[in-house]
LOGUTI-196408 format. One record per residue: residue in three letters; z, x negated, y negated of N, C-alpha, C, CB in turn. Coordinates in steps of 0.001 Angstrom, whole numbers, padded with zeros to 6 digits, always signed. Each point is the difference from the previous one (the first is absolute). Glycine has a CB too. Example, Ala and Ser with C-alpha at 12.3 -4.5 7.8 and 13.67 -1.06 7.14 Angstrom:
% residues 2
ala+007800-013190+005690+000000+000890-001190+000000-000900-001200+001246+001892+001173ser-001966-001542-002223+000060-000820-001190+000730+000770-001090-002145-001184+000628
//
This chain:
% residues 263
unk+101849-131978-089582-001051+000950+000374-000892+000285-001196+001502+001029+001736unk-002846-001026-001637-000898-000004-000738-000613+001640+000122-000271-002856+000254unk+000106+003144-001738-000572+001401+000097-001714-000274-000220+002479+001388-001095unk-003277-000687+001663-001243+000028-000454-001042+000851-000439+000681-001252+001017unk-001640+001060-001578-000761+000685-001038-001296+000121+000111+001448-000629-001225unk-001927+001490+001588-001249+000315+000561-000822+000618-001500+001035+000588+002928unk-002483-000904-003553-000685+000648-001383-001301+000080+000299+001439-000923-001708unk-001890+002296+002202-001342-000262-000454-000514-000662-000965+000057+001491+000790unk+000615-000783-001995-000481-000810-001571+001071-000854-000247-001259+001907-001256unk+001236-002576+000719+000825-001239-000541+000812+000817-001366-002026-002363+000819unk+000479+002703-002022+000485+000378-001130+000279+001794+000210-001382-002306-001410unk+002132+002796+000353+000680+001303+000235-001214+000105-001141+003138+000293+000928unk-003898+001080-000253-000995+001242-000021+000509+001219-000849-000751-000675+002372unk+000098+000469-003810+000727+001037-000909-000857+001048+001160+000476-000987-003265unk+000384+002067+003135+000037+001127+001244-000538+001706-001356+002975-001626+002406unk-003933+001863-001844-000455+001160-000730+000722+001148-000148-001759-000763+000607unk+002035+001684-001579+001313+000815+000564+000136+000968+000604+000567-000611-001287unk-002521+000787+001982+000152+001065+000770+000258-000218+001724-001480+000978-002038unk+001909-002721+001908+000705-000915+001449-001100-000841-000165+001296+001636+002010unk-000513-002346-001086-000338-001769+001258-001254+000563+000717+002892-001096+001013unk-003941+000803-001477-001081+000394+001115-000610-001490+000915-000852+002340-001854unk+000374-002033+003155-000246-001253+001091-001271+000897+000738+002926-001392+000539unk-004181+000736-000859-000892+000624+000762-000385+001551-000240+000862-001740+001471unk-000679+002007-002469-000018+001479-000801+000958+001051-000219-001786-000330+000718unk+002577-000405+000659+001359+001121+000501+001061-000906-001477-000163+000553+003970unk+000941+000839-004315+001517+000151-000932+000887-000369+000998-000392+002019-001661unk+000656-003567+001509+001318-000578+001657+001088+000971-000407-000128-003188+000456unk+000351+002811-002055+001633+000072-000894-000578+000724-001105+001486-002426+000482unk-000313+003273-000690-000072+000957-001718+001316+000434-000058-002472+001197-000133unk+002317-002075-000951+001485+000441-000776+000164+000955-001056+000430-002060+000404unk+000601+002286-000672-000009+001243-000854+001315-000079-000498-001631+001485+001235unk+002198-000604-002466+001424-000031-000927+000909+001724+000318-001517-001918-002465unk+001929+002151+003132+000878+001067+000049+000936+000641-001305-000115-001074+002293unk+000798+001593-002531+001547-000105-000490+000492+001232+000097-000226-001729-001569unk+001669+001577+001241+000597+001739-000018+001320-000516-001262-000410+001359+003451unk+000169+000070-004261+000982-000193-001609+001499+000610+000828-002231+000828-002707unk+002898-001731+003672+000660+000857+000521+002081+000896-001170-001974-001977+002791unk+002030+000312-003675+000521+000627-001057-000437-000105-001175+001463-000108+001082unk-002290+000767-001721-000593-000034-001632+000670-000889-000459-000532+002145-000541unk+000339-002703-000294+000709-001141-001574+000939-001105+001060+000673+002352-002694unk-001031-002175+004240+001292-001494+000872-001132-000847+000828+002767+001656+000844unk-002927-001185+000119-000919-000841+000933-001278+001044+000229+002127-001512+001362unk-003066+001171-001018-001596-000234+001215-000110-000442+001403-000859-000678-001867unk+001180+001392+002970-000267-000636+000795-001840-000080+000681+002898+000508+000071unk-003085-001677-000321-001466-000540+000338-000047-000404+001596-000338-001038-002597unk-001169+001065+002935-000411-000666+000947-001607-000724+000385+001992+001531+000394unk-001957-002266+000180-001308-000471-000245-000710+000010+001629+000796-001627-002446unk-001488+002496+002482-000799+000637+001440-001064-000765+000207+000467+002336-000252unk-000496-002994+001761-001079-000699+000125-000682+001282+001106+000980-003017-000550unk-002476+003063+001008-000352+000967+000750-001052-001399+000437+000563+003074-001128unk-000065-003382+002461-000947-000623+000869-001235-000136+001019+001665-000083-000703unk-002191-000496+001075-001201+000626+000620+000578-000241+001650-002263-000638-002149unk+001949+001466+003263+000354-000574+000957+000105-001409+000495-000579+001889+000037unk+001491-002478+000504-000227-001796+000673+000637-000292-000935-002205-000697+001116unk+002103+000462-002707+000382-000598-001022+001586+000204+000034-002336+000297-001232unk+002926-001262+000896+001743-000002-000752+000381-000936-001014+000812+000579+002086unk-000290-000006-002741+001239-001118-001008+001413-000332+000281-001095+000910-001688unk+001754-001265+001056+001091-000843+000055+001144+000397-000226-001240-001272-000434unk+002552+001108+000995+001112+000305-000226+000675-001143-001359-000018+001142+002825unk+001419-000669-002983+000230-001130-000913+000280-000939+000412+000470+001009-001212unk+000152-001696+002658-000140-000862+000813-001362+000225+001258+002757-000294-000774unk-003856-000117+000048-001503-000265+001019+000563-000510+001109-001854-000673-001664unk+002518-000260+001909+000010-000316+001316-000676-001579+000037-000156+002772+000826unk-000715-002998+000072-000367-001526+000761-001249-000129-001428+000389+000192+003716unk-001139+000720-003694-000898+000172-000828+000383+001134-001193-001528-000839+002001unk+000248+000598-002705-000143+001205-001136+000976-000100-001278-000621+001591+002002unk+000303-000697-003004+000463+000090-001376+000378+001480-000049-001503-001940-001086unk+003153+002470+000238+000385+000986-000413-001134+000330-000868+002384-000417+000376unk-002031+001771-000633-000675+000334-001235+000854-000648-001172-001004+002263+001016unk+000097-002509-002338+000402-000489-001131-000237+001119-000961-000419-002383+000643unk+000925+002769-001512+000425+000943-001150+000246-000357-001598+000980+000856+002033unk-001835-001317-002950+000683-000079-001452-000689+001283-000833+000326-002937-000019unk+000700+003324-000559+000319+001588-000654-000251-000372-000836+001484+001224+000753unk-002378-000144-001832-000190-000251-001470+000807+000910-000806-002248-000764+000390unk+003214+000574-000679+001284+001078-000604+000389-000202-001298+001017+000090+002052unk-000668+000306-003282+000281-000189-001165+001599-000638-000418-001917+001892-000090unk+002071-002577-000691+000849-000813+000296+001707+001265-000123-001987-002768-001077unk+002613+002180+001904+000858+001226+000094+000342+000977+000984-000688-000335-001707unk-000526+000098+002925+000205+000763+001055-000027-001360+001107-001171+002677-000957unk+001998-002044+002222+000037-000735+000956-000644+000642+000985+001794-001027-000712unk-001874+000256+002235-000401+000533+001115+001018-000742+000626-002472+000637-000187unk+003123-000056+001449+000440-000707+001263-001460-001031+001055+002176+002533-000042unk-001518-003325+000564-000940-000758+001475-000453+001105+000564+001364-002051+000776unk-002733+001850+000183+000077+000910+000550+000397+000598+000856-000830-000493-000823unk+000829+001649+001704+000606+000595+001361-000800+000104+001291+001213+001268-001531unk-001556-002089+002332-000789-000369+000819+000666+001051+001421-000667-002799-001384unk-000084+003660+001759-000240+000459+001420+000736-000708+000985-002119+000606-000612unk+002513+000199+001494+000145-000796+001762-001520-000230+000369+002359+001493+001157unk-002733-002830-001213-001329-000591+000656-000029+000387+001415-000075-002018-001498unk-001290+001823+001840-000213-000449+001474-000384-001411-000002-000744+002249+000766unk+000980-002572+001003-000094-001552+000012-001078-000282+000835+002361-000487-000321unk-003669-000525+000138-000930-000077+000473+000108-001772+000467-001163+002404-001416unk+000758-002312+002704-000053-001109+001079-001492-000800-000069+001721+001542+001659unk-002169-002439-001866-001294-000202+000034-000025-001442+000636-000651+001628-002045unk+000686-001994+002915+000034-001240+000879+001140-000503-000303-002214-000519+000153unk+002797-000437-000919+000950-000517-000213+000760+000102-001205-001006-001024+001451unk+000575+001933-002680+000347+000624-000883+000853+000975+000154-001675-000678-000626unk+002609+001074-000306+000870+001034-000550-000199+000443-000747+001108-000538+000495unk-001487+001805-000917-000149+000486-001446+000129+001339-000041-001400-001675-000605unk+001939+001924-000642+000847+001944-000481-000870+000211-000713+002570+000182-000263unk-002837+001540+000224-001303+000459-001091-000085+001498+000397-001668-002402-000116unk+000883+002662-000364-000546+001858+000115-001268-000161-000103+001745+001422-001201unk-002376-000611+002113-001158+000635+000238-000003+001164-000925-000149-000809+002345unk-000961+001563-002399-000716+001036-000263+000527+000707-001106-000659+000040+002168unk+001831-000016-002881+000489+000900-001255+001233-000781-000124-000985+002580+000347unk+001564-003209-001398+001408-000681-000369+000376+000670-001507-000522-002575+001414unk+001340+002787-001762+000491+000359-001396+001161-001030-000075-000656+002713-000140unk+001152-003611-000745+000734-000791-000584+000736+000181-001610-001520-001167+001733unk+002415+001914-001488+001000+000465-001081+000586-000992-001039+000571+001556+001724unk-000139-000929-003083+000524-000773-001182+000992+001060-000732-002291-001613-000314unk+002897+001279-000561+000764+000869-000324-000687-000692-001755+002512+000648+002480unk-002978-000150-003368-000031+000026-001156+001157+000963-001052-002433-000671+000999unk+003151-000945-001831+001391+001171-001021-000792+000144-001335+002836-001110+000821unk-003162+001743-001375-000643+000255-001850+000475-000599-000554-000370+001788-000351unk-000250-002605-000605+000402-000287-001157-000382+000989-001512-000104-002299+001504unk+000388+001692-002764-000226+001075-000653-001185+000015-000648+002097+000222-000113unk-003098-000883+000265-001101-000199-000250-000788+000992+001081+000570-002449-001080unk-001807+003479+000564-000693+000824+000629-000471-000860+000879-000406+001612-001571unk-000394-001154+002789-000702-000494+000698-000952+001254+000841+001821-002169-000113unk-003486+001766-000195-000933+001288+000120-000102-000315+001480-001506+000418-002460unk+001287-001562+002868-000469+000024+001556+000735-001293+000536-002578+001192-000284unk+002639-001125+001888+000190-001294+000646-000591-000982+000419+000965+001046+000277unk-000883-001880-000624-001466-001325+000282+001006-001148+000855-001911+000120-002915unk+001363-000429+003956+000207-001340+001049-001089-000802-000299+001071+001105+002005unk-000620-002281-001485-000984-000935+000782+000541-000874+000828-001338+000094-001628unk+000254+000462+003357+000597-000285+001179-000800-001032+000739+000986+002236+000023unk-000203-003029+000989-000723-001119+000560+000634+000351+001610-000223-002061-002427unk-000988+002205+003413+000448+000054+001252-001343-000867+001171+001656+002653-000909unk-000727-002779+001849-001266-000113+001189+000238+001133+001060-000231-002755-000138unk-001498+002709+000132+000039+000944+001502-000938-000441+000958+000555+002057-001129unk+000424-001816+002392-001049-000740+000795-000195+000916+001392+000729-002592-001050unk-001808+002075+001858-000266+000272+001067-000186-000611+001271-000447+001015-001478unk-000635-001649+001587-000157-001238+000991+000113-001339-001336-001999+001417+002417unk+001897-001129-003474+000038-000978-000934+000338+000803-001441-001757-001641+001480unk+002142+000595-002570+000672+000597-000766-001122-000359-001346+002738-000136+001389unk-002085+001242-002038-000570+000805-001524+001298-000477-001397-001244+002808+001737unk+000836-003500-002504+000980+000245-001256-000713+000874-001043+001166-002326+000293unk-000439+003545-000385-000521+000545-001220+001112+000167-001413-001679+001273+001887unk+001168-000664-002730+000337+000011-001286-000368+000817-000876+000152-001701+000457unk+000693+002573-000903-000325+001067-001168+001235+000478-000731-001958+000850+001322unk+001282-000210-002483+000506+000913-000902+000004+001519+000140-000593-001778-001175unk+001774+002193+001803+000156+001480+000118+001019+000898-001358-000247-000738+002958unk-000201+001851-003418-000090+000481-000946+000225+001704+000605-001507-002260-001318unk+002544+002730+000745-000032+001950-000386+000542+000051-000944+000208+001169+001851unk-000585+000342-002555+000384+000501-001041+001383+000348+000492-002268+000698-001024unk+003263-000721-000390+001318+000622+000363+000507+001082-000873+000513-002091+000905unk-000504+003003-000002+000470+001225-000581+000837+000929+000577-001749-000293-000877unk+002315+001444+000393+001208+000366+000683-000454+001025+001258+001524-000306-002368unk-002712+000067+002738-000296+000596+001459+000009-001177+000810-001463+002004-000619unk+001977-002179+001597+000550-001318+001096-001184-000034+000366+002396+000178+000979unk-003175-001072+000236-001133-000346+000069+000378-000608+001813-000885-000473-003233unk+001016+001173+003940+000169-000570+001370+001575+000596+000392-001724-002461-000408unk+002460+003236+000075+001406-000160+000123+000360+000247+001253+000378+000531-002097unk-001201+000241+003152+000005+000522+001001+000060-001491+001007-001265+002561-000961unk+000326-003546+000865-000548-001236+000917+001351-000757-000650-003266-000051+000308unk+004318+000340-001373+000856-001114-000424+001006+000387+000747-000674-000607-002238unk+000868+002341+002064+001102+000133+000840+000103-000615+001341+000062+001833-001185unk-001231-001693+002168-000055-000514+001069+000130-001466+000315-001051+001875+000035unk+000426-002689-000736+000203-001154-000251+001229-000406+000329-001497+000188-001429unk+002338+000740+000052+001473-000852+000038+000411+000163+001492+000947+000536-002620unk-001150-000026+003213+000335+000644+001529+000014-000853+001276-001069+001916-000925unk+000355-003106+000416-000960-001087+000119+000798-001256+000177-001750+001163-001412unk+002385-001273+000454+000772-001470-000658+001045+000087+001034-000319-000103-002901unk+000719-001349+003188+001107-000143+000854+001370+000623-000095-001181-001782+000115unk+001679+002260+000504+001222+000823-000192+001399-001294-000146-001247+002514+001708unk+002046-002493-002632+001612-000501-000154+000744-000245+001238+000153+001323-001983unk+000066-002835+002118+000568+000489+001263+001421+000676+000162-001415-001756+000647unk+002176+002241-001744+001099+000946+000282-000604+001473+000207+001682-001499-001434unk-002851+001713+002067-000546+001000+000485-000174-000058+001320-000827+000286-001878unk+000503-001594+002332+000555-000185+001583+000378-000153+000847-000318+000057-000397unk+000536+000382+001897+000913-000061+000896+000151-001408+000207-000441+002166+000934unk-000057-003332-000864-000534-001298+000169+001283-001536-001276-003396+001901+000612unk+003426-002176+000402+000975-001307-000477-000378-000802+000971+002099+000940-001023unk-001411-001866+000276+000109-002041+000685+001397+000087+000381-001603-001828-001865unk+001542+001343+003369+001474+000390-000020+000636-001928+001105-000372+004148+000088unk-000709-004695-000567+000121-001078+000736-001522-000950-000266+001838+001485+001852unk-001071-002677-003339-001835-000855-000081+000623-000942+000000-001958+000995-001364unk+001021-002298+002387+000088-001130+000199-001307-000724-000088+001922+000621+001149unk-001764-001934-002324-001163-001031-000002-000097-000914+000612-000143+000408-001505unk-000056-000937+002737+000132-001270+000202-001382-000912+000283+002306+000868+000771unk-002436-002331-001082-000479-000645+000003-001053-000117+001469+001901-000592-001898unk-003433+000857+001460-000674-000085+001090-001778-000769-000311+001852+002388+000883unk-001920-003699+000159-000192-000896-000991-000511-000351-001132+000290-000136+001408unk-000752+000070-002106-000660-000287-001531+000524+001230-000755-002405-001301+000680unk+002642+002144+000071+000104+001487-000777+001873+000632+000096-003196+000725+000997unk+003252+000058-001451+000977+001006+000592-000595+001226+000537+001579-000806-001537unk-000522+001698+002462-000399+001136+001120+001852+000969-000518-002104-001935+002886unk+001577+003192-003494+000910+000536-000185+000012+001294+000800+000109-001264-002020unk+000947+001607+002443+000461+001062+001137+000827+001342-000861+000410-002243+002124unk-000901+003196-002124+000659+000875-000747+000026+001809+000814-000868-001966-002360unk+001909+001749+002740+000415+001495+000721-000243+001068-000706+001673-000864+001028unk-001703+001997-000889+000093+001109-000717+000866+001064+000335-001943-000629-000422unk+002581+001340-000464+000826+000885+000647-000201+001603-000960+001878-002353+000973unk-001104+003047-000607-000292+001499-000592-000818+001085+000975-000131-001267-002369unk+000189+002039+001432-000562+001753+000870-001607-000421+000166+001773+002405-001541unk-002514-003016+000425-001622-000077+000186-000335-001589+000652-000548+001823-002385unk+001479-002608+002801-000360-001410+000263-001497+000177+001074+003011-001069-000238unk-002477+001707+001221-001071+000027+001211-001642+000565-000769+002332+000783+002199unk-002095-000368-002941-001523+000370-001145-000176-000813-000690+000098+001959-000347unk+000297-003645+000734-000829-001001-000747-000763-000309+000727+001264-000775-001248unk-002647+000715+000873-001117-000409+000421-000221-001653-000215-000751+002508-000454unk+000754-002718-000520-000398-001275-000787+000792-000433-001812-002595+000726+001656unk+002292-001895-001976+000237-000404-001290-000941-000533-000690+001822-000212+000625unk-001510+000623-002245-001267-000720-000849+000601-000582-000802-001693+001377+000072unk+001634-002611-000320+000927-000525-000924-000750-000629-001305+001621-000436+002055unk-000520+000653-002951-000470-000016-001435-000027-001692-000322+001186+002663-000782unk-002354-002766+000245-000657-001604-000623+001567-000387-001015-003595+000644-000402unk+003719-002339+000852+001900-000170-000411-000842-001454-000035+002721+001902+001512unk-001710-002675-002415-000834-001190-000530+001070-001245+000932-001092+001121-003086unk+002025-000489+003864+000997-000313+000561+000377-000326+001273+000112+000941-001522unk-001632-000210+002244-000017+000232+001411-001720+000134+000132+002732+001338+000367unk-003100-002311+000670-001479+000869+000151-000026+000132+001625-001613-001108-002317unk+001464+002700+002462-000138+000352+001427-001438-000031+000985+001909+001364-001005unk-001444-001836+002015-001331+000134+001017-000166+001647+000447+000441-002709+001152unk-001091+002563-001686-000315+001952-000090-000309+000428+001911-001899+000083-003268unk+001509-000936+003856-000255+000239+001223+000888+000114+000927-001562-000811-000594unk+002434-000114+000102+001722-000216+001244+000398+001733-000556+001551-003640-000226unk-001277+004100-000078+000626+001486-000717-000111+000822+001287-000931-000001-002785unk+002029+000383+003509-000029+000679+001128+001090+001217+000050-000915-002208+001016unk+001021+003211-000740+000775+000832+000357+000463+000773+001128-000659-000306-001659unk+001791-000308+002208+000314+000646+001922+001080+000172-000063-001270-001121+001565unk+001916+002118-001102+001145+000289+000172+000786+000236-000822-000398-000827+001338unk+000098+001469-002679+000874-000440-000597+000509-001575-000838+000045+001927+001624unk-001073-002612-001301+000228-001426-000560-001582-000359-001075+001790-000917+002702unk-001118+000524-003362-001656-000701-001012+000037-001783+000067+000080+002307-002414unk-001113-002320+002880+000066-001647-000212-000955-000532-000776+000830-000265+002011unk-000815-000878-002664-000895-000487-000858+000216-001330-000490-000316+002135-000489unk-000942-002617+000047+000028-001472+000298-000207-000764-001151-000785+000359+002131unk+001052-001245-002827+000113-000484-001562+000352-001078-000581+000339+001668-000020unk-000856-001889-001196+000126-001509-000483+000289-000162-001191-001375-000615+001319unk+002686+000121-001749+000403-000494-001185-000171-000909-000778+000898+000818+000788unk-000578-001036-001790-000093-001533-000842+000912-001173+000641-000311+001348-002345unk-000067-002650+002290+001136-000885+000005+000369-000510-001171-000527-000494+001955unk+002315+000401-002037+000650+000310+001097+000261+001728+000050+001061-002634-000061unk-000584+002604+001259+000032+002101+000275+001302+000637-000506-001266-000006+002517unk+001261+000593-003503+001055+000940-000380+000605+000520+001148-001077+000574-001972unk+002724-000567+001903+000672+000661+000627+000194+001198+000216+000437-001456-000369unk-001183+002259-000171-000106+001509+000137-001176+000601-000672+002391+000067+000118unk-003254+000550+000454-001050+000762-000762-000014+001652-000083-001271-002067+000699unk+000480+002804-001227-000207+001222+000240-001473+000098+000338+001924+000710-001421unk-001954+000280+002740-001657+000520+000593-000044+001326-000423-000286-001323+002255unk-000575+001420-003302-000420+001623-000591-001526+000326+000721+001317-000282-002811unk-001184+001995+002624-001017+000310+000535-000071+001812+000640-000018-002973+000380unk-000971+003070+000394+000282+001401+000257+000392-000020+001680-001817+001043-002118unk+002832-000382+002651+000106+000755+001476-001112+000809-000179+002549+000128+000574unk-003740-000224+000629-000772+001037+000025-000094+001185+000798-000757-001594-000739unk+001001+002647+000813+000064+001255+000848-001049+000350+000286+001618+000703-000739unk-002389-000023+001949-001111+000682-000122-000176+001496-000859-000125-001374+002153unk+001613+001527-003158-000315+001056-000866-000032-000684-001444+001106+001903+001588unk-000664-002859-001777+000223-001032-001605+000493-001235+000238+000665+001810-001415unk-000336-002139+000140+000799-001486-000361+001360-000121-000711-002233-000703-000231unk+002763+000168+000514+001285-000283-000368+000834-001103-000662-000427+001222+001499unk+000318-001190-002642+000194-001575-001000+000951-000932+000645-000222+001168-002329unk+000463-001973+002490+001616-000899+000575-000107-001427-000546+000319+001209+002569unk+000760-001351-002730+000520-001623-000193+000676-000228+000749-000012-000268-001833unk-000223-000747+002839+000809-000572+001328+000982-001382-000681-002350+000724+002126unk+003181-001121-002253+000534-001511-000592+000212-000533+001678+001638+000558-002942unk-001872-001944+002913-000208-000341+001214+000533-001796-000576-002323+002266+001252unk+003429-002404-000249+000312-001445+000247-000588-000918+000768+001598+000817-000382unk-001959-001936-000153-000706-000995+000564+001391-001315+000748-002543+000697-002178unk+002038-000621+003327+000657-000767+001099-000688-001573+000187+000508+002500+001246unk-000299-003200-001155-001132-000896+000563+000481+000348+001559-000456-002232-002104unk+001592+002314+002600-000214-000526+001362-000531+001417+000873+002091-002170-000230
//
């Protein structure tokens, strides 16, 4: 299965930093959050996109189309950051496409640890697309001063609120997965069991260099998830399908391990 890539522009558009403008309108504006939540240990940061209606970006698995956001931190040598913490997406249908993203306001979390070298402000430089009926690559340098008044802490708290929940937080298990061979592909069958099973809506599954899913077969009835997929040859005898259970209240992290049958 082939993913595809839709660019207005070809080349990535150093992006002004007061946003992505298209036709006069601000599509995308990004911006640098943070909160000093323990003095002299960590920062928790975030990087706020504020969108224009129609417009969206990308989850960390885009889907059929599209690009995550990209992130390199300018930090003094000595401090780290974690990956980032990507939202429960929504999933957008567009003829024969699949693709995860947020509309209209996204915040995307980091955890920054200090090193012992001062540091006056936070400086990124970010690479994303946004698209609409067609797509935008932009590009910039976002920049705040850092000081011991937090700068957004209120939109971080909420945020975190945001991020997919552990799944030893939910009622929801695999209580029965089967792969079997369906032709060119595999078709895996996976029950669910627990107190919240019947509040699965859907699945989003996380980009695996191991498995590439037909984002479209992804069905949820009864209690059963089915989904449809293609391995390397020859096919490992056992894989794992990561990803989120989706609720119509959140998301729910999981790793399914799933045996491959041929017959």
């Amino acid at each position: 299965m082939k993913r595809m890539l839709i660019i207005l522009v070809a080349l990535v558009i150093r992006t002004p930093a007061s946003g992505q403008t298209v036709d006069g309108q601000i599509v995308a504006r990004p911006e640098l959050l943070y909160e000093i939540a323990k003095p002299g240990v960590s920062i928790t940061v975030g990087i706020r996109f504020v969108l224009q209606p129609g417009w969206y970006i990308y989850w960390k698995n885009p889907g059929d189309s599209g690009l995550p956001l990209g992130v390199e931190w300018e930090l003094p040598e000595g401090w780290e950051v974690s990956p980032l913490k990507f939202p429960v997406p929504q999933k957008f249908v567009h003829d024969d496409l699949v693709s995860y993203g947020y509309k209209n306001e996204v915040i995307f979390l980091a955890t920054i640890t200090q090193g012992s070298t001062p540091l006056t402000s936070l400086k990124a430089n970010l690479d994303w697309l946004v698209c609409k009926e067609s797509c935008l690559r932009g590009s910039t340098e976002v920049e705040v001063p850092l000081t011991s008044t937090s700068k957004g802490a209120e939109m971080l708290a909420s945020a975190a609120e945001k991020l997919p929940r552990p799944s030893s937080e939910s009622g929801i298990q695999p209580i029965r997965a089967q792969a079997r061979k369906s032709g060119s592909g595999w078709e895996a069958e996976i029950a669910l069991g627990g107190s919240d099973a019947g509040e699965v809506i859907d699945f989003y599954p996380d980009l695996s260099e191991s498995l590439s899913v037909d984002l479209r077969s992804i069905r949820v009835k009864d209690n059963v998830l089915r989904i449809n997929f293609e391995v390397p040859v020859p096919a490992p005898s056992e894989i794992s399908l990561s990803g989120l259970f989706i609720t119509p209240s959140t998301g729910f992290q999981t790793a399914i391990p799933l045996q491959l049958s041929p017959l």
